[in-house]
KELODREN-797842 format. One line per field, with one value per atom (N, C-alpha, C, O): residue number from 1; residue in one letter; atom name; y, z, x. Coordinates in pm, whole numbers, always signed. Example, Ala and Ser with C-alpha at 12.3 -4.5 7.8 and 13.67 -1.06 7.14 Angstrom:
// residues 2
nr [1	1	1	1	2	2	2	2];
rest [A	A	A	A	S	S	S	S];
atom [N	CA	C	O	N	CA	C	O];
v [-569	-450	-330	-332	-225	-106	+3	+114];
w [+780	+780	+780	+846	+708	+714	+787	+804];
u [+1319	+1230	+1320	+1424	+1285	+1367	+1290	+1341];
This chain:
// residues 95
nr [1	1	1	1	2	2	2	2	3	3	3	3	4	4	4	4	5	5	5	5	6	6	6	6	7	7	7	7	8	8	8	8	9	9	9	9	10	10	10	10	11	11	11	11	12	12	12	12	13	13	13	13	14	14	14	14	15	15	15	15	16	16	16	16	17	17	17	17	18	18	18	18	19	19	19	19	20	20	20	20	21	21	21	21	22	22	22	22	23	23	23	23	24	24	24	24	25	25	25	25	26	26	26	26	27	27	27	27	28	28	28	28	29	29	29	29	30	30	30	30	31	31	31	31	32	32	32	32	33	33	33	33	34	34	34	34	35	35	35	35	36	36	36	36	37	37	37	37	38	38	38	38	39	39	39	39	40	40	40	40	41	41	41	41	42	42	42	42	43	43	43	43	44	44	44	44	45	45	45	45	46	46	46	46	47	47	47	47	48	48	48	48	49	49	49	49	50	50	50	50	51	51	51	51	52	52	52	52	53	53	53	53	54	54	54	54	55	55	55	55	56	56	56	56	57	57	57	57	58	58	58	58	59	59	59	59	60	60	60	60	61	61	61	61	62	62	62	62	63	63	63	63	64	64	64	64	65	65	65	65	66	66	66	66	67	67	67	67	68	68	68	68	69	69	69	69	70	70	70	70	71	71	71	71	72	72	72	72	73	73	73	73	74	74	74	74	75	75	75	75	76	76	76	76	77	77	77	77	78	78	78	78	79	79	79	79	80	80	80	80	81	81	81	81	82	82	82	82	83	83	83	83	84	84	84	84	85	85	85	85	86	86	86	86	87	87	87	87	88	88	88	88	89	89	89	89	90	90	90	90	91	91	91	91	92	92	92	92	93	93	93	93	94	94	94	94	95	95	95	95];
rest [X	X	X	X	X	X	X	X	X	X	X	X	X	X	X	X	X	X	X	X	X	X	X	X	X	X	X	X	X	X	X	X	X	X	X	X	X	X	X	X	X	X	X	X	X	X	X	X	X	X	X	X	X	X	X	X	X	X	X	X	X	X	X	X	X	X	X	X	X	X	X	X	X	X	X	X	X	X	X	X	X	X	X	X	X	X	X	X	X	X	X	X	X	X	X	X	X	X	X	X	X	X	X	X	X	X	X	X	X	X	X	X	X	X	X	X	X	X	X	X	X	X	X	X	X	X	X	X	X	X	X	X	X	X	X	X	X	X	X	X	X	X	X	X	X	X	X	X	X	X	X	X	X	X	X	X	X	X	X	X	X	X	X	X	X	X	X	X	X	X	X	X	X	X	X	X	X	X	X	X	X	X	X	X	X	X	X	X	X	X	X	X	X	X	X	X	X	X	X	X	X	X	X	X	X	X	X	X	X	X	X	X	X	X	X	X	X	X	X	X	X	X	X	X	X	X	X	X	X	X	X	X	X	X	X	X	X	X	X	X	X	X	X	X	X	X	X	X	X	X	X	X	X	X	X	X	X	X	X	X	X	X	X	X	X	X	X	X	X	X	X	X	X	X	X	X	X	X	X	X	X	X	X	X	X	X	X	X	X	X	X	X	X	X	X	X	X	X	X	X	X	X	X	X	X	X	X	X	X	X	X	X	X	X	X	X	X	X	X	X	X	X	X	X	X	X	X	X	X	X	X	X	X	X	X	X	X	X	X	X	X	X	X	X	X	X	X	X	X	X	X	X	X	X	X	X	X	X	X	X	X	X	X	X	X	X	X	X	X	X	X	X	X	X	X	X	X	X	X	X];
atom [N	CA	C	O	N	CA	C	O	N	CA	C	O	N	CA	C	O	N	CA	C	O	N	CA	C	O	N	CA	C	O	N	CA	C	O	N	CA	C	O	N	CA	C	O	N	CA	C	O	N	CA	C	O	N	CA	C	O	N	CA	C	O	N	CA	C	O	N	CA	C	O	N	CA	C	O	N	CA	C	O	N	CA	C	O	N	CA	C	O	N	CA	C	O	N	CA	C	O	N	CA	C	O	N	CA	C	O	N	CA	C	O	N	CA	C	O	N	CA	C	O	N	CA	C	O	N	CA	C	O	N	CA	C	O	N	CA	C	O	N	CA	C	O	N	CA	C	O	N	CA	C	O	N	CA	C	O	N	CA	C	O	N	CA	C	O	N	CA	C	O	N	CA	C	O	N	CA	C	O	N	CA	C	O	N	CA	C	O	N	CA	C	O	N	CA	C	O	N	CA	C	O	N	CA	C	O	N	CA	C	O	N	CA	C	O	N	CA	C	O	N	CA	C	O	N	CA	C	O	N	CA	C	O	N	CA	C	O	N	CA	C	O	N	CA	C	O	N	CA	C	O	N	CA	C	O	N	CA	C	O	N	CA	C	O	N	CA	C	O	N	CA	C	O	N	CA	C	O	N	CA	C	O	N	CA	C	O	N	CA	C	O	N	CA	C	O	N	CA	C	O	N	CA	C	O	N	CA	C	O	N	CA	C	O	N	CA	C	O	N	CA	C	O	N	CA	C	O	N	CA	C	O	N	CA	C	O	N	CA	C	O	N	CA	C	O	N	CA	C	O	N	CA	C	O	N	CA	C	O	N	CA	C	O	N	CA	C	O	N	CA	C	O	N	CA	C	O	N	CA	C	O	N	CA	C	O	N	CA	C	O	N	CA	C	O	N	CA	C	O	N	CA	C	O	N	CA	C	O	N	CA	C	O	N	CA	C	O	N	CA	C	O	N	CA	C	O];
v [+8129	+8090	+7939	+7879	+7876	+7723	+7665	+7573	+7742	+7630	+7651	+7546	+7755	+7788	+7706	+7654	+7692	+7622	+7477	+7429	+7396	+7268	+7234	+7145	+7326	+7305	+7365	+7392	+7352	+7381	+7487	+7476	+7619	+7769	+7842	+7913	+7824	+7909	+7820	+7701	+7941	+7941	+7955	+7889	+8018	+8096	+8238	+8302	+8248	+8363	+8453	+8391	+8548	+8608	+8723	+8777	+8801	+8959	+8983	+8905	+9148	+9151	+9219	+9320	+9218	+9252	+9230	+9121	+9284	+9316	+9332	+9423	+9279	+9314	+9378	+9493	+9324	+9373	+9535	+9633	+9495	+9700	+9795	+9915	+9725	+9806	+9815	+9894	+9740	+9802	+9746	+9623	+9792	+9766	+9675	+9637	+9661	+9576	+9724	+9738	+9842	+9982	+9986	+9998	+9981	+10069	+9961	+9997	+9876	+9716	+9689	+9599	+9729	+9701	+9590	+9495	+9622	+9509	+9341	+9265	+9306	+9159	+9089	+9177	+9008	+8956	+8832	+8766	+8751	+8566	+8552	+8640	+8460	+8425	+8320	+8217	+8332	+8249	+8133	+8154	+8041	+7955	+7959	+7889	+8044	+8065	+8027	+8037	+7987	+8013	+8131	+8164	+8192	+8321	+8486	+8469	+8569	+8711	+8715	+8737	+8685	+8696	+8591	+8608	+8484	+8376	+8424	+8414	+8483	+8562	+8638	+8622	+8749	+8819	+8775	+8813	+8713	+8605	+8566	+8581	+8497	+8429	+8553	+8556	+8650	+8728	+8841	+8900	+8886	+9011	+8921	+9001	+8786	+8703	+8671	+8592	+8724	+8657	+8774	+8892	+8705	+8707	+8871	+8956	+8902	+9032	+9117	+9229	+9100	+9174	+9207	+9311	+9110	+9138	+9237	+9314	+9199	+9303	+9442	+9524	+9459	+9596	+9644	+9759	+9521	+9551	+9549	+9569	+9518	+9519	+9557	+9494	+9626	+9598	+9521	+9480	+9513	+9412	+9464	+9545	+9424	+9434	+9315	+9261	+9274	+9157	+9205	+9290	+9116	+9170	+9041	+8986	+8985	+8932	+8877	+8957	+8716	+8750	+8573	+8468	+8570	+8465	+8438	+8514	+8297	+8266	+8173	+8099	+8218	+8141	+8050	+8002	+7986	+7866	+7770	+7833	+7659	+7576	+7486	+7436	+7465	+7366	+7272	+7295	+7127	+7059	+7001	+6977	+6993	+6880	+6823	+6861	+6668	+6589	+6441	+6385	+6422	+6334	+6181	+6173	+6099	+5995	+5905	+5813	+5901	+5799	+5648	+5617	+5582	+5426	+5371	+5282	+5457	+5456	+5480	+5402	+5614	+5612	+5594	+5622	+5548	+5519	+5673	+5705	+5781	+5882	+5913	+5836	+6009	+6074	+6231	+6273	+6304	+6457	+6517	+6487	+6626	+6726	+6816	+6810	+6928	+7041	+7038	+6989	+7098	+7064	+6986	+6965	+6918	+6824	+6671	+6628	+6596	+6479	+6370	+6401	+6244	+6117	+5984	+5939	+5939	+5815	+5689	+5653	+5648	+5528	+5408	+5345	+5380	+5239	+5117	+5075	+5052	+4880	+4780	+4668	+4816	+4718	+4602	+4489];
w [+9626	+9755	+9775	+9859	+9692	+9708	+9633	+9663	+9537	+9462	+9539	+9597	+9586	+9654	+9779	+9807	+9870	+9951	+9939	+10006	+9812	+9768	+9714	+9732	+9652	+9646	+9738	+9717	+9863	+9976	+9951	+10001	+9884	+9883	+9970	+10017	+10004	+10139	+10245	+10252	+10373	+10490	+10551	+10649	+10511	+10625	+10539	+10438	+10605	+10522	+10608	+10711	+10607	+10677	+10697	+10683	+10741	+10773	+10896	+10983	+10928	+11032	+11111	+11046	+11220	+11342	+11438	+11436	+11565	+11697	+11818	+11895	+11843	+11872	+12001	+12025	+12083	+12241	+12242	+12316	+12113	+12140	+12063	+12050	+11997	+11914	+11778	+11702	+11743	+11636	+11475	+11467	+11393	+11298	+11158	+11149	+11091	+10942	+10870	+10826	+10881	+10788	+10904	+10850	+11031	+11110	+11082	+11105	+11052	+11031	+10916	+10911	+10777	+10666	+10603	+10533	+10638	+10615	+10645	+10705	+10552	+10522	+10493	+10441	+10480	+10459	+10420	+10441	+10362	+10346	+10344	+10284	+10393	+10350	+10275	+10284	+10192	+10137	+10120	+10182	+10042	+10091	+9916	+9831	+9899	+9823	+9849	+9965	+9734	+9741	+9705	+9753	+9614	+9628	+9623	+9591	+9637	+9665	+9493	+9471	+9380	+9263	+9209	+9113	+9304	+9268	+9372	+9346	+9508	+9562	+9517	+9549	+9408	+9372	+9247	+9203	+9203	+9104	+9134	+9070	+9269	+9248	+9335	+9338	+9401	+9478	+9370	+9412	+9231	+9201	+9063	+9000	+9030	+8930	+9050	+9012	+9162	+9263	+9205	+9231	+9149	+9064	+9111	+9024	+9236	+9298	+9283	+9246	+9303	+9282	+9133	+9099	+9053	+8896	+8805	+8709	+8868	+8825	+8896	+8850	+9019	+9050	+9142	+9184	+9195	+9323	+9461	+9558	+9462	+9610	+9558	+9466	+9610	+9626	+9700	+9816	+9656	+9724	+9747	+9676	+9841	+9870	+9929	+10028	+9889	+9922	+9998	+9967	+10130	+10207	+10253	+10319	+10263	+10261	+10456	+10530	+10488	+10644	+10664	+10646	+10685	+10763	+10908	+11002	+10888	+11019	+11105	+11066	+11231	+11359	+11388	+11485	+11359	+11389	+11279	+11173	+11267	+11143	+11194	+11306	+11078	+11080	+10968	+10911	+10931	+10800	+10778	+10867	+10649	+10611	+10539	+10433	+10569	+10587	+10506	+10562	+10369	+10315	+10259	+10175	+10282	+10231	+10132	+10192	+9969	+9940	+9879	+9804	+9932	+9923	+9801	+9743	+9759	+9569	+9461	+9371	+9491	+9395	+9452	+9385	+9572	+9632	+9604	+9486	+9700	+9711	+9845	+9910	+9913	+10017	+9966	+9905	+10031	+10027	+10174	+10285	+10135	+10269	+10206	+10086	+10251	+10230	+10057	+10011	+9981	+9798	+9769	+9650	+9881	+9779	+9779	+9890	+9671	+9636	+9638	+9579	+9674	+9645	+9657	+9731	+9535	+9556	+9644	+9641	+9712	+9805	+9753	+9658	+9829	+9776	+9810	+9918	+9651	+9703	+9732	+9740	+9757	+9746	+9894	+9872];
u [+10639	+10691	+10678	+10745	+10586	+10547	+10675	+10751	+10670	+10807	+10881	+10909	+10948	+11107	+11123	+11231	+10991	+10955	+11010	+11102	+10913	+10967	+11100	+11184	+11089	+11246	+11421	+11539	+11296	+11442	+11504	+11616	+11487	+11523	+11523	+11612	+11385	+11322	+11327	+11297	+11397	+11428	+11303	+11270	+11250	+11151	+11048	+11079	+10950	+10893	+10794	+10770	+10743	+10656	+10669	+10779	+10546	+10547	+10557	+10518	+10636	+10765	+10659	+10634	+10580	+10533	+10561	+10619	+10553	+10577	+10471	+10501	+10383	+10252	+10313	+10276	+10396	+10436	+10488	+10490	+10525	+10623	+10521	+10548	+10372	+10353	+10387	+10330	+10474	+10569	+10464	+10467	+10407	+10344	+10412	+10528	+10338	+10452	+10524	+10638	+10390	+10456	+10567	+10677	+10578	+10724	+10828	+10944	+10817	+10962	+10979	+11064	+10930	+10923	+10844	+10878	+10753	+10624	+10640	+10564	+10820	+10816	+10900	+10968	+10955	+11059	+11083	+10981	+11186	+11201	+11315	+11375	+11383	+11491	+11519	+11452	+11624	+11622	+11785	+11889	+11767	+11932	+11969	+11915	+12055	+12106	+12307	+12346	+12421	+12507	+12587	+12696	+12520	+12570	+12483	+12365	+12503	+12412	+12335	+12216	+12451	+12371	+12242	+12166	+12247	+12141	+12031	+11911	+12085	+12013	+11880	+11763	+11959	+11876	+11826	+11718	+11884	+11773	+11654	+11550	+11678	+11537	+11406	+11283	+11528	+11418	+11364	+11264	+11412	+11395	+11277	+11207	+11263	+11181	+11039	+10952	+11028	+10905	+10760	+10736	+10712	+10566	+10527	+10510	+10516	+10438	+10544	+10509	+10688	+10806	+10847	+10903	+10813	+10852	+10690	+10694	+10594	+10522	+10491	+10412	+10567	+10582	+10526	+10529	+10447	+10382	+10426	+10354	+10584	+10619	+10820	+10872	+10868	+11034	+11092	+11083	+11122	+11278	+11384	+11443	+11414	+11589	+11678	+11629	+11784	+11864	+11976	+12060	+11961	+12065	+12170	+12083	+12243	+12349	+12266	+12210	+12289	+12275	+12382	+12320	+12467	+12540	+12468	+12446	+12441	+12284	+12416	+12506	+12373	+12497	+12439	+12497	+12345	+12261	+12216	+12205	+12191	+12119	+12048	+12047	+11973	+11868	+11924	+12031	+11813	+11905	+11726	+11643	+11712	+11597	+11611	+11662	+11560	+11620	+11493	+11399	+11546	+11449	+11471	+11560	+11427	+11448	+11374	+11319	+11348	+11290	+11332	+11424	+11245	+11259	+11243	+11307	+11117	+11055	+11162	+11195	+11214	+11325	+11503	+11602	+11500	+11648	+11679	+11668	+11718	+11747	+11745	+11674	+11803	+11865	+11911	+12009	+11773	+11766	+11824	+11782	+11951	+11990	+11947	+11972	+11871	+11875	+11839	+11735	+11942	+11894	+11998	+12019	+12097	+12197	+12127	+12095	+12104	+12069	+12140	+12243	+12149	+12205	+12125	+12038	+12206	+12118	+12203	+12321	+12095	+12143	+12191	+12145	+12295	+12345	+12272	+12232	+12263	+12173	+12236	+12186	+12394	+12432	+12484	+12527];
């Protein structure tokens, strides 16, 4: 989750509780991440290779979710002249 993290994959991550309704992680499906993928098959690439999922200790399932809202992050370094959105890269002009 640290790499996917650093490398701008992951949206978001965490286990699905409800404390107000009651509702437990066993009644919501324990858990979930999203992730920023371009398509469902890189999708499940990187979700069905995640360390606890490839040795058998948890399933997965990949569900397709078009988000009506965005966020952008947003990096700049000076050291190597670059300009990070999200995972697209460029390098800045010196001129």
């Amino acid at each position: 989750m640290a790499r996917l993290e650093s490398e701008g994959r992951l949206f978001g991550a965490g286990l699905l509780k409800n404390d107000k309704e009651n509702e437990t992680i066993s009644d919501l499906g324990y858990g979930m991440f999203i992730l920023r993928a371009e398509t469902r098959a890189e999708a499940e690439s990187i979700a069905f290779e995640e360390p606890n999922t490839k040795a058998g200790l948890r399933t997965m399932r990949v569900v397709p979710w078009l988000r009506g809202e965005r966020d952008m992050n947003i990096s700049i370094s000076l050291t190597n002249g670059t300009v990070k959105i999200d995972r697209r890269s460029d390098l800045l002009d010196n001129g």
